[in-house]
Structures are given as structure tokens and as C-alpha cells.
N, C-alpha and C positions, 0 to 999 in steps of 0.2 A: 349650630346644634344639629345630632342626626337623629331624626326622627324615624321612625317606624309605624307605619300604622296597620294594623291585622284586624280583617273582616272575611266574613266568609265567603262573599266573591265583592264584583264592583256591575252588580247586572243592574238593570235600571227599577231606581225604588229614589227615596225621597233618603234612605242613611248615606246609598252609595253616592246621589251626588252632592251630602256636604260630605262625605270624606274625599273627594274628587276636587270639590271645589275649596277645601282645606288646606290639601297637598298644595295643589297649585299656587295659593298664595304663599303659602309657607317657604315654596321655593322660591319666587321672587322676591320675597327677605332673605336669601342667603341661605335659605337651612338646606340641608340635605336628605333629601326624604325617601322612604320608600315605601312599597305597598307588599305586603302580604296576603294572599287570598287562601283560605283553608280549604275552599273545595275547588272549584276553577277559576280560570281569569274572568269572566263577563263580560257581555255586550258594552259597558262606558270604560272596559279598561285602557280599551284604544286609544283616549283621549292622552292619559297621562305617558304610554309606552311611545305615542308617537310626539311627546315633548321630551323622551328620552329620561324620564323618571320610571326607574325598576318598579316591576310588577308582577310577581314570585306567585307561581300557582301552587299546592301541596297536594293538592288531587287527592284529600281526601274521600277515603271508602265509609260507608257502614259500618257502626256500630264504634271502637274505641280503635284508633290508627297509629301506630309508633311510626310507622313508617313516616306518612305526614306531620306527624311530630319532631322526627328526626330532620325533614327539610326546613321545617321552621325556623330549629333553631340554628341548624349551616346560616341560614341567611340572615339571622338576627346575629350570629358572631362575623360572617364578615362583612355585614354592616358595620362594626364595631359601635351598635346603638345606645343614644343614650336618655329618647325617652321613647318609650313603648306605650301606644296610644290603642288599646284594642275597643270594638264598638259590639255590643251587644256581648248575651252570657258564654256562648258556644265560643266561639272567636276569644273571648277573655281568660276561659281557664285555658285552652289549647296555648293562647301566650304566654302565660303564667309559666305554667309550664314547660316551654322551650326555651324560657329566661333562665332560668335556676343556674346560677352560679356563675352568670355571665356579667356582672357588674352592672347591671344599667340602672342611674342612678333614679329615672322616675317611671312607676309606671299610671298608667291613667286610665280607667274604664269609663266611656258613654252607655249610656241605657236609653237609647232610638225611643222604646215604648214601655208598656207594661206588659210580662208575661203569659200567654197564655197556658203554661206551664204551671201544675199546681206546685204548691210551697216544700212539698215532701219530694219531687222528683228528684231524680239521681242529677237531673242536669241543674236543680236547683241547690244541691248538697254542695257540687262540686265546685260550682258558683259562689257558693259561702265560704268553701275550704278557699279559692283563690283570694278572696279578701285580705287574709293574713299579709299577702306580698304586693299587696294594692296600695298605692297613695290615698287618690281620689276616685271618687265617682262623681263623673256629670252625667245629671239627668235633665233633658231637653226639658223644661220645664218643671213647673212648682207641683202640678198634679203628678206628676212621673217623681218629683222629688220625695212627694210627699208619701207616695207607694212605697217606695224602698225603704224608706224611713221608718213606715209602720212596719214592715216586713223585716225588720232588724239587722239588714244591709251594713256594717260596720270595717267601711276602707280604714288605714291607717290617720289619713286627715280628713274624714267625715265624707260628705255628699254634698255638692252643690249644684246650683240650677245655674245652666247655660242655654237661653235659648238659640233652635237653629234660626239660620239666617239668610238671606238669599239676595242676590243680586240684584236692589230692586229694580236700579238704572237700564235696567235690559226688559222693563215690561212698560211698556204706553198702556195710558188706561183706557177702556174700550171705548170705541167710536162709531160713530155711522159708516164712513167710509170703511170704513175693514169687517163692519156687520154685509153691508153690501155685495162687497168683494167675495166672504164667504158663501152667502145663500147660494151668490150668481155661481160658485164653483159646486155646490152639491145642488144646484138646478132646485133650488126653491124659488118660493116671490120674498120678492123682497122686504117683505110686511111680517115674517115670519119671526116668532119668540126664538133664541136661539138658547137652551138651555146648555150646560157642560158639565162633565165630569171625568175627572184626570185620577187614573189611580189602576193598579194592578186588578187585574179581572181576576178576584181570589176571594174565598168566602170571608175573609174577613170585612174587604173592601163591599161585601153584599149591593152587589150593583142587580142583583134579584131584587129587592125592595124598591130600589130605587126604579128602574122599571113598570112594576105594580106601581112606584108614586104616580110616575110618566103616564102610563095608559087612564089611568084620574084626571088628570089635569088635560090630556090631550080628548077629554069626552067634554069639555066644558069650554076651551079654550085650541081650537084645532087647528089654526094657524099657528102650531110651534112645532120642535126639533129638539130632539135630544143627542147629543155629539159624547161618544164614550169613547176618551182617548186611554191610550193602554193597552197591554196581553194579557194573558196569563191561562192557566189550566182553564179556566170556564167560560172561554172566550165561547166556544161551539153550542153552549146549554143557554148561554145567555142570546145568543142568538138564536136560537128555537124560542127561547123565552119570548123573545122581540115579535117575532112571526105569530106565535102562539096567540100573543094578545092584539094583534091587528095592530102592530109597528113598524111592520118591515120597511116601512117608505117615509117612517117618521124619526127612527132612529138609527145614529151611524156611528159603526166602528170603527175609526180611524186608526188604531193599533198604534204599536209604540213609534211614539214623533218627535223627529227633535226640534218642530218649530211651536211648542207649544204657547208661547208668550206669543205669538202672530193670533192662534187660537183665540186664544182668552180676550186675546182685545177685539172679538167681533163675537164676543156673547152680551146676553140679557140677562145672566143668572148663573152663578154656580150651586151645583149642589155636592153632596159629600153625606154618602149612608153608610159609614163603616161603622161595626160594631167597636171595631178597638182604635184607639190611633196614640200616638206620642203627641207631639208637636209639628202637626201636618208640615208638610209644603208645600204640598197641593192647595192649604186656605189659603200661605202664606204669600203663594202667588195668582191665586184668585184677589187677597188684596191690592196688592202691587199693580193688579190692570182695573182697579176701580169696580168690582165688580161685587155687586147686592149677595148675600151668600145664606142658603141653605143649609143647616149640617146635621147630624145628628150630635146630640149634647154626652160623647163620650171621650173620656182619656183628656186631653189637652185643650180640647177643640173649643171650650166656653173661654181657655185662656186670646185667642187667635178671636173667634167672634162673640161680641159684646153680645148677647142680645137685646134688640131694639134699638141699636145703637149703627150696627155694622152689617147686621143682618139677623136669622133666626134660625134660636136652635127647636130641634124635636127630638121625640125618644127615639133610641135606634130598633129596625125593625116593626114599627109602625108606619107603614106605606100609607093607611090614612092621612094622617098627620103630617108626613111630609107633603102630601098631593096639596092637603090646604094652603099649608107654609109657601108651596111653590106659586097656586094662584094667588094667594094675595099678593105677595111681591109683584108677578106678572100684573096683575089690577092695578097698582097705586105706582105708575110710573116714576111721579116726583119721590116719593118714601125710597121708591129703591136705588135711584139717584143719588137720595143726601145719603144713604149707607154706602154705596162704593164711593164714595168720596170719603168718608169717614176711616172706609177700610184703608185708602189709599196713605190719608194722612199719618195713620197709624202707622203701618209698617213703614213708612221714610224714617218716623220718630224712635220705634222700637222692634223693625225687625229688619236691620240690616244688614249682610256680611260680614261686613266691617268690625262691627260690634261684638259680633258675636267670634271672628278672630280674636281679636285681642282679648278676650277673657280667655280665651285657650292661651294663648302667651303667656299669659299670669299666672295659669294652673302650671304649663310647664317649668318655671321660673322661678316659683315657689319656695 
């Protein structure tokens, strides 16, 4: 089969590496695949360009592009593609778009998250007018299904829910030895809480709040550490933020990493303060390393953690509220134990790769 897949680049987020880590399988079954990027290549493009899988940049400008519309579709006709897999709205009419009249027999839209786009916007119009030449929508999840759903979202064969999936086999569940290891490398004692959070330094990701939780908990509880892995536009405010509140020596910006599964298995606690999210992969692999979890209860996130089961949610934007969340976990060492064991078993059971492949198979086979 030749598949095509079109997003707006492949920089590092939690869409770009299940379309990375999609591609990749998909070509070890035979298929033939490629990447389309609407605006540049990205920082994870390298991975698939250097397994010699095409990775097409359109370098879109501002505002509405023929130009980049016109590259799109050169590279969807000589791919001579035959299912068109586009992820998010932007990415989906621009492919809609560049199909037109070229035969390709399926095409397939994912929905990452939920809009912050109101319902009337142009980009949300044009979103609806692409549907006419849409098969399916997968929406990462029953909360993101069920968005589109009420929103009157109507592909050719409906909407269904595919959760993302990740590799779990590539994360140990945290240990003392690699909590060790860590502190000894950012020059703490060894007795330190080691908190985490994995996510784009960007207002939705509101690692502001979560900060405000941290400076609560570190007045009460001052043997701990907060580790913010990630970049982004507000990497420099959040670090004034950090100094501001007398953190500078208790919180670290680690920035974009690619050994973050080393990470995770030498924490005490993940947390996660984003106002919006899909179907994180960030919880998904804070499960995978056995790890007690904090989140705010928005978008997908109560699917991912049970609470009291797996960990605990709170409203988003309430730094109160998380600060509590955080010291009790930190207090009741066994409770936060039996939930990263809980999380762990979960995702072997229901969030793995694997799984979440082959429902895409089925969508395109259909």
C-alpha cells in the first residue's frame, strides 16, 4: 500500500512522534510511505529521512498558499498515493485539497486534540467543507470523539476512536538505582523527591501553574526537585518565573531530550497542568515507567488516569489544588506505589503500539 501522511511539520510534540513512530512500522510491513510537511521539515524529521523514508517540506507562508499547495500535490501525484492520512484541521483541508482529482482511494483524518479554534472560524468552516471528501475521522480518544461528534463533524464513514499508543517495552518502571544516578548527576542528596514534567514550554502546556503548584509544596516538603523536560516560546518567562519564586536551585530545565524514558524511571511523581490536551503521551509514558500521576482533569486525561486508582486529577489552573495533589502523593509513599503499578499494568493492557497500529490497518482496509 502507498501511504502518505501530511502534518504540518514533524518537530517534537506527542502527534509528531505517533506519525514517526506509524510511518516507521508501516514500512516494516511492506507499505510504502511518505511524509508531507505543510510548513518545514522539524527537528524528529531526521529520524525517518535518515532510514531513507521521503520527507517533503511545502514551506508554507502566511495566510492562504497555492504555492505550497501546488508542492503538495506534485508529491502526492508522484507518490501515486493510495491512502492519504492527514493529522490535525490545518494539514487536512490543505490535503484535501491537493488530492482533488487524483484518485486516491482512502482518505483518513486524526484529531491529535480538541480546538482551540472557535466553531464559526474560517479554519473551522473549511474543516467542515473538507469532510465531503473524507472517509473517516479518528479521534485519539472517546472525549475528543465525543467533541467532534457534538460539533456535527460528519466524514463519509462516521468518526471513530483510536487511542495513541507507545512503545511500552522501551520504558523500565522507576527505580532507586536510576533515582540515584539522577540526583548524583544534578548534584542533589540523594533523599530528594524527584518530581517531572514532559511537555512543550507553551501556554497551553501552563507549566506557570505548575510552578506556583511546586513553590507550595517545596514550602512544606523542601527536599524535592522539579525536572521540566521540554522547549518552547516560554522557556525564558518560566525561568524568571522559577527564580522569582525562590526555585532557581530546585527546579531544572532540561530542554528537548531524547532520553526521556532514562528520565522517567528516576522520578517520584509525574505531574501534567495543561489546560487542553488529546490523549497525552506524556501520561502515557509516565505510565509505562510505573509512575504515581498528577494531571489536570482536562480533554482526555481522566481517560489515561483513573482517579484513585492510577493517580489524581485536579481542575486545571488551580495551583492550590495541584500543590495538595502533589504532597499527598509525596506523604503516602505505599498509595503512590500501588498507582504506578496500576498505571504500568494498564498501559501493557490498553496502550500499546501495537494496538493502536493495527486499528489504523483496518481503517485503511476498510
Amino acid at each position: 500500500m502507498r501511504i502518505t501522511h501530511f502534518v504540518e511539520n514533524l518537530a517534537r510534540g506527542g502527534l509528531e512522534r505517533v506519525v514517526i513512530n506509524l510511518v516507521q512500522a508501516q514500512v516494516e510491513e511492506g507499505h510504502e510511505c511518505q511524509v508531507i510537511c505543510l510548513f518545514e521539515h522539524g527537528a524528529l524529521a531526521k529520524e525517518l529521512i535518515d532510514a531513507g523514508i521521503p520527507v517533503m517540506a511545502c514551506r508554507k507562508r502566511r495566510g492562504p498558499d497555492l504555492l505550497a499547495l501546488a508542492r503538495a500535490r506534485r508529491a502526492l501525484a508522484k507518490s501515486r498515493c493510495e491512502v492519504l492520512h492527514s493529522h490535525n484541521d490545518l494539514a487536512h483541508y490543505y490535503a484535501v485539497a491537493a488530492s482533488r482529482g487524483l484518485g486516491i482511494s482512502r482518505i483518513v483524518n486524526t484529531r491529535h486534540g480538541m480546538p482551540a479554534t472557535a466553531k464559526s472560524s474560517r479554519r473551522a468552516w473549511l474543516y467542515r467543507k473538507a469532510m465531503r471528501f473524507t472517509d473517516t475521522v479518528v479521534a485519539v480518544g472517546e472525549t475528543v470523539r465525543g467533541f467532534f461528534v457534538g460539533l456535527g463533524i460528519e466524514p463519509r464513514r462516521g468518526i471513530v476512536s483510536i487511542p495513541n499508543g507507545i512503545h511500552v517495552q522501551e520504558f523500565s518502571p522507576a527505580n532507586a538505582d536510576a533515582h540515584a544516578r539522577l540526583t548524583a548527576e544534578l548534584g542533589l542528596p540523594g533523599t530528594t523527591r524527584l518530581l517531572g514534567n514532559v511537555g512543550r514550554l507553551s501556554p497551553v502546556k501552563n507549566q506557570t501553574s505548575l510552578l506556583r503548584a511546586f513553590s507550595m509544596v517545596r514550602a512544606s516538603i523542601p527536599e524535592s526537585a522539579l525536572l521540566v523536560v521540554g522547549d518552547g516560546e516560554l522557556r525564558a518567562e518560566l525561568e524568571a518565573l522559577a527564580a522569582s519564586e525562590g526555585l532557581a536551585d530546585a527546579v531544572f530545565f532540561l530542554g528537548a531530550r531524547g532520553d526521556v524514558a532514562r528520565l522517567l524511571e528516576a522520578l517520584d511523581l509525574f505531574v501534567l497542568s495543561s489546560l487542553s490536551e488529546g490523549y497525552s503521551m506524556a501520561l502515557l509514558e509516565a505510565c509505562a515507567a510505573g509512575l504515581p500521576i498528577v494531571a489536570t482533569d482536562v480533554g482526555g486525561n481522566a481517560e489515561i488516569v483513573r482517579a484513585g486508582v492510577n493517580g489524581l486529577l485536579v481542575p486545571p489552573a488551580e495551583p492550590e489544588a495541584m500543590a495538595a495533589a502533589i504532597r499527598d502523593l509525596l506523604r503516602t509513599p505505599v498509595r503512590a506505589a500501588q498507582f504506578g503499578r496500576a498505571g504500568r499494568e494498564w498501559v501493557l493492557e490498553e496502550g500499546s503500539f501495537r494496538m493502536m497500529a493495527e486499528r489504523y490497518a483496518r481503517i485503511y482496509a476498510a
